[in-house]
TIMITI-15410 format. One record per residue: residue number from 0; residue in one letter; x, y, z of N, C-alpha, C in turn. Coordinates in steps of 0.05 Angstrom, whole numbers. Atoms other than C-alpha are relative to their C-alpha. Layout:
residues N
[NUM, A, [X, Y, Z], [X, Y, Z], [X, Y, Z]] ...
//
This chain:
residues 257
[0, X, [-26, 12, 7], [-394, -1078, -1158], [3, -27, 15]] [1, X, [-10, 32, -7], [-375, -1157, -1148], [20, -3, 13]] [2, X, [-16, 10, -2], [-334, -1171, -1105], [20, -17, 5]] [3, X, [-17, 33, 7], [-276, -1219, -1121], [10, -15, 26]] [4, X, [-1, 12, -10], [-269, -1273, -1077], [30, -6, 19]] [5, X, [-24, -2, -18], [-213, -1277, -1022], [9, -36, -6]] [6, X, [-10, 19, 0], [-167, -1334, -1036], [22, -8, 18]] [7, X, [-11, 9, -24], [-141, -1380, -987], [33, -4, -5]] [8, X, [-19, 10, 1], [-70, -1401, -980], [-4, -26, -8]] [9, X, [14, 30, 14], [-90, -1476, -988], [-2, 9, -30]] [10, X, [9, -5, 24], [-122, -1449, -1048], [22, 19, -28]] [11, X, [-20, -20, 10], [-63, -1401, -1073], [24, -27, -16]] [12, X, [-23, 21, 3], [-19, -1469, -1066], [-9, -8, -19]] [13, X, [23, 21, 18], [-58, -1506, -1098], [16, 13, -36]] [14, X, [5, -10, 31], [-52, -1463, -1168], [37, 4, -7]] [15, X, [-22, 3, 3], [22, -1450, -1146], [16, -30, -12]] [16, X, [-12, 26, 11], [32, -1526, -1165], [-5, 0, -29]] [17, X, [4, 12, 29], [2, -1534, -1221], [11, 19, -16]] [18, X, [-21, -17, 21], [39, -1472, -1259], [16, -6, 1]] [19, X, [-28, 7, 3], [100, -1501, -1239], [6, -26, -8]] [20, X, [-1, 35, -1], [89, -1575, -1243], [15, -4, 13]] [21, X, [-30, 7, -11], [125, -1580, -1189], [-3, -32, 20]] [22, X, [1, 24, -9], [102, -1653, -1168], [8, -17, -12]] [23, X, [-15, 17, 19], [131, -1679, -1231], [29, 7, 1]] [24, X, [-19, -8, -5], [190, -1639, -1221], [20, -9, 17]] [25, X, [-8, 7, -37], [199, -1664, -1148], [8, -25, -23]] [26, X, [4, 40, 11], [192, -1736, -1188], [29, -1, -3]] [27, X, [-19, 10, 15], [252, -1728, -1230], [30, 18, 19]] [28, X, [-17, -19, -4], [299, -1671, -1200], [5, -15, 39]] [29, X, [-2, 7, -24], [286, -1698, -1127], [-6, 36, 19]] [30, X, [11, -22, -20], [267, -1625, -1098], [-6, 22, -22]] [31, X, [5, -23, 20], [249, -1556, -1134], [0, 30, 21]] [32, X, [4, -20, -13], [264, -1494, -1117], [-24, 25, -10]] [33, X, [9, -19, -3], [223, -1431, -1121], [-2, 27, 7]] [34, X, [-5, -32, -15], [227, -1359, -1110], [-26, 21, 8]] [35, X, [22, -16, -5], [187, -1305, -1077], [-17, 14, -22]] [36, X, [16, -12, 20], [170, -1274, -1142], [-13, -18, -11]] [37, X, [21, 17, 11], [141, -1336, -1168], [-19, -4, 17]] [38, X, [24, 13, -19], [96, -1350, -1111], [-13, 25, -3]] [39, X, [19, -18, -1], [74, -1276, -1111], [-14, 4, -35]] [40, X, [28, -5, 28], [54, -1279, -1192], [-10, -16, -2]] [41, X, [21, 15, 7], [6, -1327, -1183], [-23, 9, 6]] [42, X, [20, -8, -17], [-42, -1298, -1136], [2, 24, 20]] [43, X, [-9, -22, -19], [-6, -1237, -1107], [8, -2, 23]] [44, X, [3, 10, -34], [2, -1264, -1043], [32, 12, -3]] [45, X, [-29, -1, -11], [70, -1243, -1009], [11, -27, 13]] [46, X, [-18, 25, 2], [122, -1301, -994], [-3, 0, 19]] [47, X, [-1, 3, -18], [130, -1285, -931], [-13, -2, 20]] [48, X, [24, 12, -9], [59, -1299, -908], [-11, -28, -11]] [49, X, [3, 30, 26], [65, -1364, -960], [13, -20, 16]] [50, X, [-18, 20, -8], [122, -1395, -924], [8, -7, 22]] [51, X, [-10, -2, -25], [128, -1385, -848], [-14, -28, 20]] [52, X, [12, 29, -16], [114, -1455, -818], [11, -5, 25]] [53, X, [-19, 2, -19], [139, -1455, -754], [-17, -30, 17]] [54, X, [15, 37, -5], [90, -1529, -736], [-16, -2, -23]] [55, X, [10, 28, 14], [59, -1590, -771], [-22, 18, -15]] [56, X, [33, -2, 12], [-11, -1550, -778], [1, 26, -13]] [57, X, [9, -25, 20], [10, -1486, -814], [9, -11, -31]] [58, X, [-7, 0, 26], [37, -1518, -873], [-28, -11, -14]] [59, X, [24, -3, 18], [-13, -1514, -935], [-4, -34, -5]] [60, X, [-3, 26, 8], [-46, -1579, -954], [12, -16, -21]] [61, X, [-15, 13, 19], [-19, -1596, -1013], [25, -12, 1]] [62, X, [-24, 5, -5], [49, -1595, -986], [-6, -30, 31]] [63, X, [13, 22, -30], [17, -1645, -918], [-13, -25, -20]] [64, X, [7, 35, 8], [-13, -1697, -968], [17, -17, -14]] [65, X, [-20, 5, 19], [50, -1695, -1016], [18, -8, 17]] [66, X, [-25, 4, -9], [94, -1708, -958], [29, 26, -7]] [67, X, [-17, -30, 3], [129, -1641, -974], [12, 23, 16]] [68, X, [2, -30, -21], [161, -1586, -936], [16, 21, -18]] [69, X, [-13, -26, 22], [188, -1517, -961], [20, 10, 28]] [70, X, [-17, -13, -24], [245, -1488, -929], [26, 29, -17]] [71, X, [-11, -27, 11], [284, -1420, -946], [25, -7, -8]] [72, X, [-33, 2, 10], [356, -1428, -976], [17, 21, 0]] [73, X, [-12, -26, -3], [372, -1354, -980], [-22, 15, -10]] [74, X, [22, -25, -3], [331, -1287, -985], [-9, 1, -25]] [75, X, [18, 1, 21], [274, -1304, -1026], [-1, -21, -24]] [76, X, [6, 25, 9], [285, -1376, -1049], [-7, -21, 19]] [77, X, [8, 21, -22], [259, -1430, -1015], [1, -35, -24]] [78, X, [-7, 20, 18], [275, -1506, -1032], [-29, -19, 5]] [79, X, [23, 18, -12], [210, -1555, -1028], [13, -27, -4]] [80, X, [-8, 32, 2], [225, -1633, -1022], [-18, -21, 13]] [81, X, [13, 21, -6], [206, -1699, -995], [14, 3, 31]] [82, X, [-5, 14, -28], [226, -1686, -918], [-15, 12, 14]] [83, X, [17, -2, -25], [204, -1671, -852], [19, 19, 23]] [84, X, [-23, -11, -14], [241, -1614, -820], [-11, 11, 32]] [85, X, [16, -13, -28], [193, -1613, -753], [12, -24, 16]] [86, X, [-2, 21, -30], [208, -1644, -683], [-21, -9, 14]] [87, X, [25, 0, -12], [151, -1681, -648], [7, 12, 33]] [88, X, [-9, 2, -28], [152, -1663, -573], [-20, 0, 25]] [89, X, [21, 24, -7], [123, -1701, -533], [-9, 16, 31]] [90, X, [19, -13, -11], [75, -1683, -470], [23, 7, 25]] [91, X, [-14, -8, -29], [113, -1650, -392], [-1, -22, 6]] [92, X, [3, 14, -22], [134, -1693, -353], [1, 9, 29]] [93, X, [4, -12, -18], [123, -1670, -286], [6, -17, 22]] [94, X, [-16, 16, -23], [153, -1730, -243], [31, 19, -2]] [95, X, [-31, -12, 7], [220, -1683, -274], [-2, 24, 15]] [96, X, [-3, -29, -19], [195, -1627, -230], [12, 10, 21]] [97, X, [-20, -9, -18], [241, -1584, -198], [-16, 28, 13]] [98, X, [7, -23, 0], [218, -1532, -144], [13, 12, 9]] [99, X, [-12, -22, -14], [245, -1467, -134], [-12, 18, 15]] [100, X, [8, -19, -12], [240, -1413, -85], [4, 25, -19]] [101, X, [3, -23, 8], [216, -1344, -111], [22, 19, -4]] [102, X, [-26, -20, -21], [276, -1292, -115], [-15, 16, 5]] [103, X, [-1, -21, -17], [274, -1250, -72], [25, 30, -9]] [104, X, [-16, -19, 15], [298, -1174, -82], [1, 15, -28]] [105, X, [3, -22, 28], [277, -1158, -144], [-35, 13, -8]] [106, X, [32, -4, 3], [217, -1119, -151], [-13, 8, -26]] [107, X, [12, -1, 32], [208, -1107, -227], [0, -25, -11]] [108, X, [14, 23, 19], [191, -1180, -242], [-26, -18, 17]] [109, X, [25, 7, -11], [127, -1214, -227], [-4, -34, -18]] [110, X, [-8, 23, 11], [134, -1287, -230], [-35, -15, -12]] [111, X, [28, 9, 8], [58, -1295, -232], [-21, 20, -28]] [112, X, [15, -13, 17], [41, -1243, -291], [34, 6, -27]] [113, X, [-16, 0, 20], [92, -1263, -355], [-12, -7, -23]] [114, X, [15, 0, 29], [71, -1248, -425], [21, 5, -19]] [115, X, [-22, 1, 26], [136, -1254, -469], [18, -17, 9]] [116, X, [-23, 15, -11], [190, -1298, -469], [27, 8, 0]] [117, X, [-23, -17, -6], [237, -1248, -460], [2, -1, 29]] [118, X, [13, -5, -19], [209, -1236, -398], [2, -33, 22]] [119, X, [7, 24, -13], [194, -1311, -373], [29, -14, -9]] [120, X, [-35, 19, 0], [280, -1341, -395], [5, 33, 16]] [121, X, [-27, -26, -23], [302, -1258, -353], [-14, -21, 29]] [122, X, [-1, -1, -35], [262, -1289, -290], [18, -40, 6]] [123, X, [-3, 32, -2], [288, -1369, -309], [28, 14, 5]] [124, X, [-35, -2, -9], [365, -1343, -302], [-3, 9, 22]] [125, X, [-2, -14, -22], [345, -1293, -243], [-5, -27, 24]] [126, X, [12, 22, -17], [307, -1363, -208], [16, -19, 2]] [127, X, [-29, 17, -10], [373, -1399, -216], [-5, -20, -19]] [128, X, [6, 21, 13], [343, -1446, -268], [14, -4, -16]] [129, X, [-19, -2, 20], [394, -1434, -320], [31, -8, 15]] [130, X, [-24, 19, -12], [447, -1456, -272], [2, -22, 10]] [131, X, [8, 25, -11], [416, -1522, -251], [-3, -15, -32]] [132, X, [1, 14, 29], [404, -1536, -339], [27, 12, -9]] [133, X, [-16, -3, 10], [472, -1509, -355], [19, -19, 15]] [134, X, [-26, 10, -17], [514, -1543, -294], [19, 15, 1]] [135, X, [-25, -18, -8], [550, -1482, -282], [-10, 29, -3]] [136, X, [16, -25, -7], [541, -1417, -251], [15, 30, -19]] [137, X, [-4, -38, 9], [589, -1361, -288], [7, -11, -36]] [138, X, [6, -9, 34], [563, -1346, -358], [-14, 21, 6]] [139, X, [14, -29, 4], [541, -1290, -392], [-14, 8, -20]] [140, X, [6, 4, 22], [490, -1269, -434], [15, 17, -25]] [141, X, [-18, -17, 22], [527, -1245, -502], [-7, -8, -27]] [142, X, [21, 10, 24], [479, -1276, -554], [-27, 11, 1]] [143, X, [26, -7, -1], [416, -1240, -580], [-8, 12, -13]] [144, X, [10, -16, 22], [371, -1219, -639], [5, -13, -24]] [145, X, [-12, 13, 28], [383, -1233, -706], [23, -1, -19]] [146, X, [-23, -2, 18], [432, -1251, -758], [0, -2, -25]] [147, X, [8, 26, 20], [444, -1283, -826], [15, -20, 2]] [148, X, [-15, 28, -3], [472, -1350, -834], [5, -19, -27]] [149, X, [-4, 17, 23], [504, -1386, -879], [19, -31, 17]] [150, X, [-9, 17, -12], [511, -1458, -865], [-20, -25, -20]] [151, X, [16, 29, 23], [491, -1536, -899], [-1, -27, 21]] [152, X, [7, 23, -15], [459, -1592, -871], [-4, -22, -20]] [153, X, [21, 28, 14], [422, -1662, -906], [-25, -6, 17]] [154, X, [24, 6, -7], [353, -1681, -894], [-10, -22, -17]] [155, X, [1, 21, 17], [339, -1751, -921], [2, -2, -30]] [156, X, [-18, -1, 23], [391, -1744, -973], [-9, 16, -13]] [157, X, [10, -36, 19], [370, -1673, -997], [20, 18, 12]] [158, X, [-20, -21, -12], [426, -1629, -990], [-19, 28, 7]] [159, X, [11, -27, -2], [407, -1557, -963], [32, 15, -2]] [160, X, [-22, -13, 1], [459, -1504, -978], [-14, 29, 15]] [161, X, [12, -28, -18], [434, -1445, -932], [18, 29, -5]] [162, X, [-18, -12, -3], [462, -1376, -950], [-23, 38, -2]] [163, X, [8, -30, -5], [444, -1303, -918], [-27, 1, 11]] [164, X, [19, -1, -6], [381, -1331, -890], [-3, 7, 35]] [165, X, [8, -20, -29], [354, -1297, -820], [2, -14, 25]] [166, X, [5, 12, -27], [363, -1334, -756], [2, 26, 23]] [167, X, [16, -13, -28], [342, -1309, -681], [8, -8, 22]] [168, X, [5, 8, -27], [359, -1326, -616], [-3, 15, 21]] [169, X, [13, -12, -22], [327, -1315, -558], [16, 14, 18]] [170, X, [-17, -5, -20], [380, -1321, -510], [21, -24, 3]] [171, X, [-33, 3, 19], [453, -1336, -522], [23, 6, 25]] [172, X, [-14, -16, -23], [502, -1341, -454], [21, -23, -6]] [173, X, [-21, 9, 2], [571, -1362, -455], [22, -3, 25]] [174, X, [-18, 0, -20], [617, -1393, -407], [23, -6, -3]] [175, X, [-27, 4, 11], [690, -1412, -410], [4, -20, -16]] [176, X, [-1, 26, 17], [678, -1476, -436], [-30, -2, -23]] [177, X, [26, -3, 16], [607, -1467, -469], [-14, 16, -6]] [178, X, [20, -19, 17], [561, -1431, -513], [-38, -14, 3]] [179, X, [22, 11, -7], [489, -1447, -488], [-24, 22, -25]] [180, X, [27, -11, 12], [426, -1425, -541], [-17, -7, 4]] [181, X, [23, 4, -8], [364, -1420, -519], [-28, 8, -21]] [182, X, [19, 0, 17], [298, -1418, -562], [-22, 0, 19]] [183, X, [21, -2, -22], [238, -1394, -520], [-25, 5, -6]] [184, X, [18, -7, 9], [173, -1394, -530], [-24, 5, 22]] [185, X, [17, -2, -21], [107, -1383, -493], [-25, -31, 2]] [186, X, [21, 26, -2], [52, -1445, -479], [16, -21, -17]] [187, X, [-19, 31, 9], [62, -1514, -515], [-10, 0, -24]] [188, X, [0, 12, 26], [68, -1548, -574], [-8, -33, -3]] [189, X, [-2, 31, 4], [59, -1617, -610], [20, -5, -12]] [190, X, [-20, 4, 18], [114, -1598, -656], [10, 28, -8]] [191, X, [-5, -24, 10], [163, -1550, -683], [30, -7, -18]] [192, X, [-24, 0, 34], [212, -1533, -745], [29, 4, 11]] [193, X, [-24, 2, -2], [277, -1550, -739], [19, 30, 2]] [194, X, [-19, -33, 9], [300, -1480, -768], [12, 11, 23]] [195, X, [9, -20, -28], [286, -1449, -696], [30, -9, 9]] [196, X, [-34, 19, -14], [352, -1505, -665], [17, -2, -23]] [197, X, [-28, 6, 18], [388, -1531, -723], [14, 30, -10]] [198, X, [-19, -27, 10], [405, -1458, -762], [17, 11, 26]] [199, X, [-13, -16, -9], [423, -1423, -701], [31, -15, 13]] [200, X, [-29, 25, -9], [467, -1491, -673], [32, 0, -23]] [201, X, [-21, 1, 26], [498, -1498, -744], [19, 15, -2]] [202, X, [-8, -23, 1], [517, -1425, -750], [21, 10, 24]] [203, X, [-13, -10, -13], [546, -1419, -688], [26, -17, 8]] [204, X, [-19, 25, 2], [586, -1485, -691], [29, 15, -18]] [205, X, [-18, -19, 29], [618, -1451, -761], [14, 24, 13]] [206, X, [-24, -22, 3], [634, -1381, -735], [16, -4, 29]] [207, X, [-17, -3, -10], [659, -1404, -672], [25, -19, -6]] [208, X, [-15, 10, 3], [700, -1450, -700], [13, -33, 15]] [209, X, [-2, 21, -20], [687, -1505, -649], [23, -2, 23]] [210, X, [-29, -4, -27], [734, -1469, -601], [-26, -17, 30]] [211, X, [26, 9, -34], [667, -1484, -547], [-20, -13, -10]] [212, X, [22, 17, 5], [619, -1536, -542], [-31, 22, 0]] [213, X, [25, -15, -5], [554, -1508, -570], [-22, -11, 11]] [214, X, [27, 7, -18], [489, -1524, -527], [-32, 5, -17]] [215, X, [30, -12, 5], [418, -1516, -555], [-22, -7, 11]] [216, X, [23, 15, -7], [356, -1520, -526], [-25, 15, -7]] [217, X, [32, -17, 13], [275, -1501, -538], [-8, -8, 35]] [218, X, [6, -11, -26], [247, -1477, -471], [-26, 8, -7]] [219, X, [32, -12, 1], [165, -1469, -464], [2, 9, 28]] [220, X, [12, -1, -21], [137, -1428, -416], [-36, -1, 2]] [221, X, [32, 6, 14], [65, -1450, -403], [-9, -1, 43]] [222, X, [21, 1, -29], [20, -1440, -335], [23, 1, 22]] [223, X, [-28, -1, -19], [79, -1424, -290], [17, -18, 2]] [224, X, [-19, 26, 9], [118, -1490, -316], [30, 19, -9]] [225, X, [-30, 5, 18], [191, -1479, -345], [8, -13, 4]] [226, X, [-3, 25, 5], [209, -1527, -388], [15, 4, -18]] [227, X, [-25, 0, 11], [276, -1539, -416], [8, -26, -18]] [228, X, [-8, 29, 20], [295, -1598, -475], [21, 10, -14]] [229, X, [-26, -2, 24], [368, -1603, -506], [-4, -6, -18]] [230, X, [-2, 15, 20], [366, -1611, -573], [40, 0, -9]] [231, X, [-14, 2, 15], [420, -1642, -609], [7, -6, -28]] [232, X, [3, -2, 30], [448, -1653, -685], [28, -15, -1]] [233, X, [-32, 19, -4], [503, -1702, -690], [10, -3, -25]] [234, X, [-14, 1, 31], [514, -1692, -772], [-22, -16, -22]] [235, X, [15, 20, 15], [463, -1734, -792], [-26, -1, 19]] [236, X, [26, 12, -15], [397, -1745, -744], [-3, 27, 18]] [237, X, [5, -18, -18], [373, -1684, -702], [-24, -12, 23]] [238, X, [21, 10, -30], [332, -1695, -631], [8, 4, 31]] [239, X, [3, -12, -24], [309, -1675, -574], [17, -29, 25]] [240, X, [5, 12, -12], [339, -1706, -515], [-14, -8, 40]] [241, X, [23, 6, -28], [281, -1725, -458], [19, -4, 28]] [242, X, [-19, 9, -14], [337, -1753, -411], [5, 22, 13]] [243, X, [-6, -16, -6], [361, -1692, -399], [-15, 29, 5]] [244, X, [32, -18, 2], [295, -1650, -399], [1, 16, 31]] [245, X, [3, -14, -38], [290, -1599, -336], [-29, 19, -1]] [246, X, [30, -14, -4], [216, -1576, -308], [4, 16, 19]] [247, X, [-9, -10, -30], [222, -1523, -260], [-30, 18, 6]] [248, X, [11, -13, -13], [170, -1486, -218], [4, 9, 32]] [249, X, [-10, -18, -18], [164, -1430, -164], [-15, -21, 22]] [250, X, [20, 19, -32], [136, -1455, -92], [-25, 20, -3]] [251, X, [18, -9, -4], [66, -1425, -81], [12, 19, 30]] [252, X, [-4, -20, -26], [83, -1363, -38], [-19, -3, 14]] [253, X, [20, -8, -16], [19, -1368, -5], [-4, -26, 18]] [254, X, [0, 30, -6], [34, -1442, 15], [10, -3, 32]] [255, X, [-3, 0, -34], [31, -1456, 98], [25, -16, -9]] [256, X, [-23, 28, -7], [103, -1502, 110], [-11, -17, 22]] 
//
């Protein structure tokens, strides 16, 4: 028995275009949507191994030479267009380095063996680091897990109407005057999808009603670094800003004074 050839994603796309024409489509309509059941009768593939781009280098090529990105609209459509919904972000700076002392007192965390970023933002609040990037010590966490979201942005004049699609946050603390979101990940990047900051910012802008200033940031932890960047979204232009960037590390316990 022969058997049939495993087809790539690249290669899946690929055939997903041309049944749809959706480069002529794009031409005239300015974007095209798509649904999960169309992407899976072409080639079987499931959507939700089709569409999860979270940086620059998972998206398929077709969509990387076309200048294209795909982005979800609600459960099991996704809209493709002519933008760019990634952030570059650019290399540590480490003249921004802040050090802290170890806490002390807690013996179920181990600042030198962290493998989740659950794990690596519980010891950044316990190490005081979240009160030196917040500017204020009493908040609480009361954000966390998933939701859905309904909320609308623009992306070089492509409306998005977002409704019932899945957002996440990591970690979500609130103080009298502010709502701080955090987005955490582990090691670094060169780039990452908007989705991750803008949905959960948007969404929480909407249901709280703008009673409290909302906060967002994307947080790496990478070789005992934590590293903190605000993003913001002012209605029109989203971006990180560097200015306000916080690097923190522990002192070397083993270090003579």
């Amino acid at each position: 028995m022969i058997k049939k050839k495993k087809i790539s994603n690249n290669e899946s796309w690929i055939n997903i275009f041309e049944k749809f024409n959706i480069i002529e489509k794009i031409k005239k309509e300015g974007f095209f949507l798509i649904s999960a059941d169309d992407i899976k009768s072409v080639d079987g593939k499931e959507a939700r191994l089709m569409t999860k781009y979270d940086f620059r280098k998972q998206i398929p090529k077709i969509l990387r030479e076309n200048n294209l990105s795909l982005l979800a609209i609600k459960n099991g459509v996704y809209k493709i267009a002519k933008t760019d919904p990634f952030l570059d972000i650019k290399k540590i700076n480490l003249k921004k380095l802040i050090e802290l002392d170890i806490p002390k007192n807690f013996i179920t965390i181990d600042t030198e063996n962290i493998k989740s970023e659950t794990q690596a933002l519980n010891i950044a609040k316990i190490g005081g680091m979240l009160d030196i990037l917040f500017e204020e010590k009493e908040y609480e966490l009361s954000i966390g897990g998933r939701e859905r979201a309904n909320l609308s942005f623009e992306l070089n004049n492509i409306f998005y109407d977002i409704k019932g699609v899945q957002i996440e946050v990591d970690g979500g603390y609130e103080s009298k005057k502010r709502i701080h979101l955090i987005e955490a990940k582990i090691g670094e990047s060169k780039d990452m999808n908007i989705r991750q900051l803008l949905y959960p910012l948007l969404y929480y802008r909407e249901k709280t009603q703008n009673k409290k200033e909302v906060c967002s940031y994307v947080f790496f932890y990478n070789k005992g670094y934590y590293r903190f960047i605000p993003y913001y979204y002012d209605g029109i232009v989203g971006y990180f800003d560097y200015k306000k960037e916080k690097v923190f590390k522990f002192k070397d316990r083993y270090k003579k004074v």
